[in-house]
C-alpha positions in Angstrom: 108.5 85.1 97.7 110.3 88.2 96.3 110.5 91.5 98.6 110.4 94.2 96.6 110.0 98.1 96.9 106.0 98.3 96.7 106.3 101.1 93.8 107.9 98.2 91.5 104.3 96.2 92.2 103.1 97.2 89.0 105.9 94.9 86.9 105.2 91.8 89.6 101.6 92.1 89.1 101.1 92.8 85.7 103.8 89.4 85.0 101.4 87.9 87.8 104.4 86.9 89.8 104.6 86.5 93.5 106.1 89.3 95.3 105.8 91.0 98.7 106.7 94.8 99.3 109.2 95.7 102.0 106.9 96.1 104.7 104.5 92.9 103.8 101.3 95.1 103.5 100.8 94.7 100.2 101.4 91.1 98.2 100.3 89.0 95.3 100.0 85.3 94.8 99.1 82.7 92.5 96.6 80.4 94.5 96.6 76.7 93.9 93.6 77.1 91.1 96.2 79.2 88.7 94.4 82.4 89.9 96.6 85.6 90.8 95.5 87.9 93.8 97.3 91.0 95.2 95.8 92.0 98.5 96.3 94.7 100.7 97.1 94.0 104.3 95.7 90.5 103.8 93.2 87.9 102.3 90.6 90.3 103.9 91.2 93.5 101.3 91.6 92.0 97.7 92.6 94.4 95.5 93.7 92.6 92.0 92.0 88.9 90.7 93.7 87.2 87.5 91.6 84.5 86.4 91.3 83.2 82.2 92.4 86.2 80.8 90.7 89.0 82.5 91.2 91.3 85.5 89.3 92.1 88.0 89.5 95.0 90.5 88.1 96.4 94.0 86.4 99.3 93.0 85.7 100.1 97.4 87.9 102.6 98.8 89.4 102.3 102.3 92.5 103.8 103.6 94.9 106.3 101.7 97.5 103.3 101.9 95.2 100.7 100.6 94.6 103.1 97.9 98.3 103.5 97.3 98.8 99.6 97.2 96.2 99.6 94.6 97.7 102.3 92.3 101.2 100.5 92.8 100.1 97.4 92.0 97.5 98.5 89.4 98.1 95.7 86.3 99.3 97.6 82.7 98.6 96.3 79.0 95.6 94.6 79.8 94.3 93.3 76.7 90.6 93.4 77.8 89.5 96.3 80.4 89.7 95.7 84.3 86.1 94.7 85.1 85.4 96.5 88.7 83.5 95.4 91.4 82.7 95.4 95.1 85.3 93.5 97.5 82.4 91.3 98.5 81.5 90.0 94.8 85.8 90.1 94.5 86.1 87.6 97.9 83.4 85.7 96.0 85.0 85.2 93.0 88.2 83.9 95.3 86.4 81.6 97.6 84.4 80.0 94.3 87.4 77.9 92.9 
Protein backbone atom coordinates (compact mmCIF):
# COMPACT_ATOMS: atom_id res chain seq x y z
CA UNK A 1 0.00 0.00 0.00
CA UNK A 2 1.31 3.46 -0.82
CA UNK A 3 2.35 5.93 2.17
CA UNK A 4 1.68 9.14 1.20
CA UNK A 5 1.48 12.75 2.75
CA UNK A 6 -2.36 12.70 3.89
CA UNK A 7 -2.89 16.20 2.02
CA UNK A 8 -2.14 14.23 -1.38
CA UNK A 9 -5.44 11.92 -0.28
CA UNK A 10 -7.53 13.69 -2.49
CA UNK A 11 -5.62 12.35 -5.91
CA UNK A 12 -5.49 8.53 -4.25
CA UNK A 13 -9.12 8.67 -3.41
CA UNK A 14 -10.65 10.37 -6.18
CA UNK A 15 -8.41 7.53 -8.63
CA UNK A 16 -9.76 5.08 -5.86
CA UNK A 17 -6.35 3.69 -5.26
CA UNK A 18 -4.95 2.32 -2.15
CA UNK A 19 -2.91 4.49 -0.17
CA UNK A 20 -2.03 5.11 3.58
CA UNK A 21 -0.93 8.67 4.93
CA UNK A 22 2.28 8.88 6.86
CA UNK A 23 0.98 8.29 10.15
CA UNK A 24 -1.64 5.29 9.13
CA UNK A 25 -4.68 7.22 10.48
CA UNK A 26 -6.28 7.78 7.54
CA UNK A 27 -6.44 5.05 4.51
CA UNK A 28 -8.37 3.78 1.58
CA UNK A 29 -8.96 0.41 0.10
CA UNK A 30 -10.60 -1.43 -2.53
CA UNK A 31 -12.38 -4.36 -0.64
CA UNK A 32 -12.73 -7.80 -2.27
CA UNK A 33 -16.44 -6.71 -3.79
CA UNK A 34 -14.70 -3.92 -6.07
CA UNK A 35 -15.93 -1.34 -3.50
CA UNK A 36 -13.50 1.59 -2.36
CA UNK A 37 -13.48 2.88 1.34
CA UNK A 38 -11.26 5.55 3.01
CA UNK A 39 -11.60 5.40 6.73
CA UNK A 40 -10.38 7.32 9.39
CA UNK A 41 -8.52 5.64 12.17
CA UNK A 42 -10.00 2.41 11.11
CA UNK A 43 -12.92 0.17 9.77
CA UNK A 44 -14.86 1.74 12.67
CA UNK A 45 -15.00 5.68 11.17
CA UNK A 46 -15.79 5.28 7.34
CA UNK A 47 -15.56 8.32 5.78
CA UNK A 48 -15.65 7.76 1.73
CA UNK A 49 -17.78 4.46 -0.07
CA UNK A 50 -17.24 3.97 -3.96
CA UNK A 51 -19.59 1.50 -5.12
CA UNK A 52 -21.23 1.55 -9.18
CA UNK A 53 -20.66 4.84 -9.92
CA UNK A 54 -21.61 6.88 -6.95
CA UNK A 55 -20.11 8.22 -3.71
CA UNK A 56 -21.09 8.09 -0.65
CA UNK A 57 -19.98 10.15 2.47
CA UNK A 58 -20.26 10.31 6.41
CA UNK A 59 -22.06 13.23 7.00
CA UNK A 60 -21.32 12.66 11.34
CA UNK A 61 -18.68 14.81 12.71
CA UNK A 62 -16.20 13.55 15.34
CA UNK A 63 -12.80 14.87 16.01
CA UNK A 64 -11.04 17.96 14.29
CA UNK A 65 -8.66 15.27 12.75
CA UNK A 66 -11.24 12.93 11.52
CA UNK A 67 -12.61 16.09 9.96
CA UNK A 68 -9.31 16.92 8.39
CA UNK A 69 -8.95 13.20 7.00
CA UNK A 70 -12.30 13.86 5.44
CA UNK A 71 -11.52 17.16 3.78
CA UNK A 72 -8.12 15.57 2.56
CA UNK A 73 -9.49 12.77 1.22
CA UNK A 74 -12.68 14.43 0.03
CA UNK A 75 -13.15 12.70 -3.79
CA UNK A 76 -13.17 15.65 -6.87
CA UNK A 77 -15.09 15.48 -10.35
CA UNK A 78 -17.69 13.40 -9.17
CA UNK A 79 -19.96 12.95 -12.00
CA UNK A 80 -23.10 12.53 -9.82
CA UNK A 81 -23.23 14.36 -6.25
CA UNK A 82 -21.80 12.65 -2.99
CA UNK A 83 -24.96 11.19 -1.48
CA UNK A 84 -24.48 11.82 2.54
CA UNK A 85 -25.46 9.79 5.27
CA UNK A 86 -25.05 8.64 8.80
CA UNK A 87 -21.81 6.31 9.57
CA UNK A 88 -24.35 3.70 10.75
CA UNK A 89 -26.35 3.52 7.28
CA UNK A 90 -22.43 3.99 5.68
CA UNK A 91 -21.08 0.68 7.85
CA UNK A 92 -24.27 -0.76 6.49
CA UNK A 93 -23.82 -0.27 3.06
CA UNK A 94 -20.01 -1.89 3.74
CA UNK A 95 -21.05 -4.91 5.66
CA UNK A 96 -24.08 -5.64 2.83
CA UNK A 97 -21.72 -6.95 0.05
Amino acid sequence: MQRINGRKARDYTTDRKDFRNSNGQLYGLTLPSGDYVVYSYGQHWPLYLFREGQWYGNEDRYSSTTSHHRTYAMPRFTAKPIQWMGKDELQRLIRER
